[in-house]
C-alpha positions in Angstrom: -5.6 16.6 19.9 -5.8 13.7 22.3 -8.3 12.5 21.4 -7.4 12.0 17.7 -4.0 10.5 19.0 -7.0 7.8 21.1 -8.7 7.5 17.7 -5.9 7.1 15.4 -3.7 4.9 17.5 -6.8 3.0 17.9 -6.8 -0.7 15.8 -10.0 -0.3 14.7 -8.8 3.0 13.0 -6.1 1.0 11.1 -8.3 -1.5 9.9 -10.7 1.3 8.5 -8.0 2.5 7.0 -7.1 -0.6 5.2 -10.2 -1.6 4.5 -10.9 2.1 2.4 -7.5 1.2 0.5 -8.7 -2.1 -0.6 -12.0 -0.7 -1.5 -10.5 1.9 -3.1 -8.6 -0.3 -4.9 -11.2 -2.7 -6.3 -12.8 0.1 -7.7 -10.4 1.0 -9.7 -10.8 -2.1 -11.5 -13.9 -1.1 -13.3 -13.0 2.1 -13.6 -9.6 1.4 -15.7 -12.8 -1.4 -17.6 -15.2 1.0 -18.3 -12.6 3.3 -19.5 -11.6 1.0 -22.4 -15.4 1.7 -23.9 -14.7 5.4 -24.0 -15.2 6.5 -28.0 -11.7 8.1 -27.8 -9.0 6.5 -30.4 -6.7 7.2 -28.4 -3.8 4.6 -27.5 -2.7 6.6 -24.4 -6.1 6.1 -23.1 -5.9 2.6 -23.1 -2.9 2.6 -21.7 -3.8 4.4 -19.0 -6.6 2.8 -18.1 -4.9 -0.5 -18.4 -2.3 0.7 -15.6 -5.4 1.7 -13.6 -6.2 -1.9 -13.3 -3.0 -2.7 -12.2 -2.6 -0.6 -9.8 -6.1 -1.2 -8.2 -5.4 -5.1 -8.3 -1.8 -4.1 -6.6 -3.9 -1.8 -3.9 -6.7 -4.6 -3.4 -3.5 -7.2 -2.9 -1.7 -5.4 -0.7 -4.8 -4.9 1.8 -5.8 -8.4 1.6 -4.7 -10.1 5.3 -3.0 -13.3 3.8 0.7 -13.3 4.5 1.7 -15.3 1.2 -1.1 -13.3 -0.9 0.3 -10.2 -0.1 4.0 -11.5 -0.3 3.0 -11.4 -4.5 2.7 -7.2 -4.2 4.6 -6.3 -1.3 8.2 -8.5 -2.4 8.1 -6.0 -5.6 5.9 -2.7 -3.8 6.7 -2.4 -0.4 5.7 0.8 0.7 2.1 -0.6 0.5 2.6 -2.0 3.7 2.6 1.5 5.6 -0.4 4.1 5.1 1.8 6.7 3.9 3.0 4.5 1.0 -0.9 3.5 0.1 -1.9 7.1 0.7 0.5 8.3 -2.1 -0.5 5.3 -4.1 -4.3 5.7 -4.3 -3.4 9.7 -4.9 -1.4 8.5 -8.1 -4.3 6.1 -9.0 -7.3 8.4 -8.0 -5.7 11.2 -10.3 -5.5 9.1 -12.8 -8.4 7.9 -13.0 -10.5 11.3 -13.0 -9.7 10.9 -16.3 -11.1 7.8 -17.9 -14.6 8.9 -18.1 -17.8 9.6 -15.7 -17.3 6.4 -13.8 -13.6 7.1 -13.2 -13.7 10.3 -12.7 -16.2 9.4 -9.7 -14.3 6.9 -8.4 -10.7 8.9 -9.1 -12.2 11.6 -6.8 -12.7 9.4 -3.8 -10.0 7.2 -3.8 -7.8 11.1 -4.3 -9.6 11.9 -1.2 -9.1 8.7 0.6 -5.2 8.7 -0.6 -5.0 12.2 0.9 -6.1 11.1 4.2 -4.1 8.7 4.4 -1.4 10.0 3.6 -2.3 13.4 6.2 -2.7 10.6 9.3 0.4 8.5 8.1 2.2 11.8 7.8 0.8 13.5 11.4 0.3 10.6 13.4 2.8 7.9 12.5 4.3 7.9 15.7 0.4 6.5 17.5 0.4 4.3 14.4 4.0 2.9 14.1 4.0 2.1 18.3 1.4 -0.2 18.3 1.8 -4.2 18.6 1.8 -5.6 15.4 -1.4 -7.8 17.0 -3.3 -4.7 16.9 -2.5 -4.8 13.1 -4.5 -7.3 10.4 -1.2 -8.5 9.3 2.2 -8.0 11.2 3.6 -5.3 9.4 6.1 -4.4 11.4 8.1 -8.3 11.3 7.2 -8.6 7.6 8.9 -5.1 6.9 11.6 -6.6 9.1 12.8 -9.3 6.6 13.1 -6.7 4.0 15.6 -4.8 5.5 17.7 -7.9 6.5 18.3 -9.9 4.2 19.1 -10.3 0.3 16.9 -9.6 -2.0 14.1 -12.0 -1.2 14.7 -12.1 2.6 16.0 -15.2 3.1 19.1 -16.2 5.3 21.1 -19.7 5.7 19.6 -20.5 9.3 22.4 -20.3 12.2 23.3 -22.6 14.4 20.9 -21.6 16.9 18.0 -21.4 14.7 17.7 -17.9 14.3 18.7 -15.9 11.0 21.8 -14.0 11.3 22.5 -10.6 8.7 25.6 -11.9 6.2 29.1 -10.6 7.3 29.2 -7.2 4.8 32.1 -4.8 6.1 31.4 -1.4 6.9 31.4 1.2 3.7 35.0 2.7 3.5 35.0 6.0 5.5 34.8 9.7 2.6 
């Protein structure tokens, strides 16, 4: 057991991890494609497969180490910034994608599998991954998740006097 708490808390680990995400979500895109040319008429096929390319594009974005690139996913998604949000993502996505045809249902079966273990390390082992310095991470998770939870809607503050941002004045909620 130490040793997988050495391995997973590990940065290496983490950017293995993210790197399978964004691989898993860039082939989704061809999957949700080549699903279009199935010889089914039928409409919820194509809409399915058309959300399959969505949400691959989202997964890809999210894992992509640019702050204001990943700002376009995570302002609207984000629980793609921890692995046990992208593990339950590419589980959606993978199981969706199974089926779309032969090339989905390849590709929906390994990112399934991928999402699972993600989701089984975020879910065990969060502690060894949430204590590490956010230098040990591709992008600092840990202060961009900070401006979501203070802050309006899109994070941002009036500076203060000292130069710092300051959460608005909101009273306490009324005691039941």
């Amino acid at each position: 057991m130490e040793k997988a708490k050495a391995v997973v808390g590990h940065r290496l680990f983490k950017r293995a991890c993210t790197l399978l995400a964004f691989l898993c979500g860039v082939a989704l895109i061809p999957a949700g494609v080549l699903g279009f040319f199935e010889l089914t008429l039928n409409v919820l096929n194509y809409v399915v497969c058309l959300y399959i390319v969505l949400g691959g594009a989202s997964t890809a974005i999210a894992c992509v180490p640019i702050p204001p690139v990943r700002a376009v996913v995570l302002n609207t998604m984000p629980f793609l910034a921890t692995m046990n949000g992208r593990g339950a993502f590419l589980l959606l996505w993978g199981s969706l994608a199974v089926g779309t045809g032969w090339v989905g249902l390849v590709v929906g079966l390994i990112t399934a599998v991928v999402g699972v273990f993600l989701l089984v390390v975020g879910i065990f082992f969060h502690v060894f991954i949430d204590k590490s310095a956010p230098d040990d991470m591709p992008w600092p998770v840990q202060t961009e998740m900070s401006s979501y939870s203070k802050g309006d809607v899109d994070g941002s503050f009036p500076p203060s006097a000292a130069g710092e941002y300051e959460p608005p004045n909101v009273p306490p909620p009324a005691p039941v």
